[in-house]
N, C-alpha and C positions, 0 to 999 in steps of 0.2 A: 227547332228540333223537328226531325221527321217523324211523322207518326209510324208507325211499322202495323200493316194489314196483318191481321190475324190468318192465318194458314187453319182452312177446314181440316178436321177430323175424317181419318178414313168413311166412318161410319154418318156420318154427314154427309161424304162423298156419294156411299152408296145410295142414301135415300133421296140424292135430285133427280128427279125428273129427266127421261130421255133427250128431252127436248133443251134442255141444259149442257149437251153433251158439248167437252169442251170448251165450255166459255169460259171466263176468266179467269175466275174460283177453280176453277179444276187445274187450268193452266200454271195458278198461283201453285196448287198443291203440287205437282207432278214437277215443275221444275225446283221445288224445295225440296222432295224425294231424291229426286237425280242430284243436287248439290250438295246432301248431305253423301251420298255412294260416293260421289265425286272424292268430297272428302275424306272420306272414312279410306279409299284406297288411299289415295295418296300417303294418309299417313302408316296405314301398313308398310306400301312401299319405303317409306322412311323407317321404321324399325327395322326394317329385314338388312337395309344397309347398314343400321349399325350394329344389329345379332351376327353380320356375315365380316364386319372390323376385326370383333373381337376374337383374337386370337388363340385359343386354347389347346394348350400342351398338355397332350394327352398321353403318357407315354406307352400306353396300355392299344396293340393294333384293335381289337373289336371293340374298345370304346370310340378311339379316333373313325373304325368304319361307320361306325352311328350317328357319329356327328355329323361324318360327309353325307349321309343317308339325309340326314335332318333337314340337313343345309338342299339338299338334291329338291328335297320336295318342297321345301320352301321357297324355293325357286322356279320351279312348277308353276307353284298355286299364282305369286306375282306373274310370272307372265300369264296365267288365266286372266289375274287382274291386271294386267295392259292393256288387254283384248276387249276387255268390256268397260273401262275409262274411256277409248278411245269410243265403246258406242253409246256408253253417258254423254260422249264431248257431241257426239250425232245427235242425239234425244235433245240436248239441250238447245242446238240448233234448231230444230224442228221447233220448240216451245215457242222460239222467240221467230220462225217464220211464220206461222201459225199451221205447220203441217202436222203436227204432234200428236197425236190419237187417232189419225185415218190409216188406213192400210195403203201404202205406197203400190201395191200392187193393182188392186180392186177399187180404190178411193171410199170403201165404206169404212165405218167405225172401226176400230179396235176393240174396245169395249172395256168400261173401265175395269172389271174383276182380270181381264187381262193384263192391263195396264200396271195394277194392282201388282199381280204377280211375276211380271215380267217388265220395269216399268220403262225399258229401251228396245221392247216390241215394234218393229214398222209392218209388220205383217197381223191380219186377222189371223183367229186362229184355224179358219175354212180355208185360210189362203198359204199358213203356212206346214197345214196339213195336206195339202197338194203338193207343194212344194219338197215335203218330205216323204212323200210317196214316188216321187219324180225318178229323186235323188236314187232310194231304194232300186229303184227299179233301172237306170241308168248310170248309176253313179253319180260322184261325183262332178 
């Protein structure tokens, strides 16, 4: 029987040492973060296929327009959530290349309170506040 590693605690996380940044342990936590997101979409996306099955006769027009309302934004939000599985499926890549916490742009850290809150970040947040001033300023 496999033993199964214990997965660090955020607050664990926070208190290693810089010098620490991205080795194992952190790699362990962050690819367990992004496979539970993983998760957790995919199965939303399965409930919205079978909230959008079920059929409801509604004979009443501004209740039926509410439904299609419901359904609109529901639909919305899952294509939000495709957008960002597909950069879960990136993140997870990176974990097992060992590119996962550096800024693809700059090659220094991410950091983890970024990581943290953003945990399919490939940019610093120096790097992608330049980048969003670019944008501002140029567009798209």
């Amino acid at each position: 029987m496999a033993v199964k590693k214990s997965i660090m605690t955020e607050a664990q996380l926070l208190k290693m040492p810089a010098k620490d940044y991205m080795n194992e342990a952190q790699l362990a936590f962050f690819k367990d973060r992004l496979l539970k997101m993983q998760a957790e979409i995919l199965s939303n996306a399965g409930e919205t296929t079978e909230h959008l099955r079920e059929n409801e006769v509604v004979p009443d027009p501004a209740d039926r327009a509410t439904i299609e309302e419901e359904h609109a934004l529901e639909l919305r939000t899952r294509d939000r959530e495709r957008k960002l599985l597909k950069k879960v499926a990136q993140a997870l890549e990176r974990v097992e290349s060992g590119e996962y916490g550096w800024c693809e742009e700059t090659g220094e850290p991410i950091g983890v309170g970024r990581l943290l809150a953003r945990p399919t970040a490939t940019l610093s947040l120096e790097a992608q506040q330049r980048r969003e001033k670019v944008q501002k300023m140029y567009g798209d």
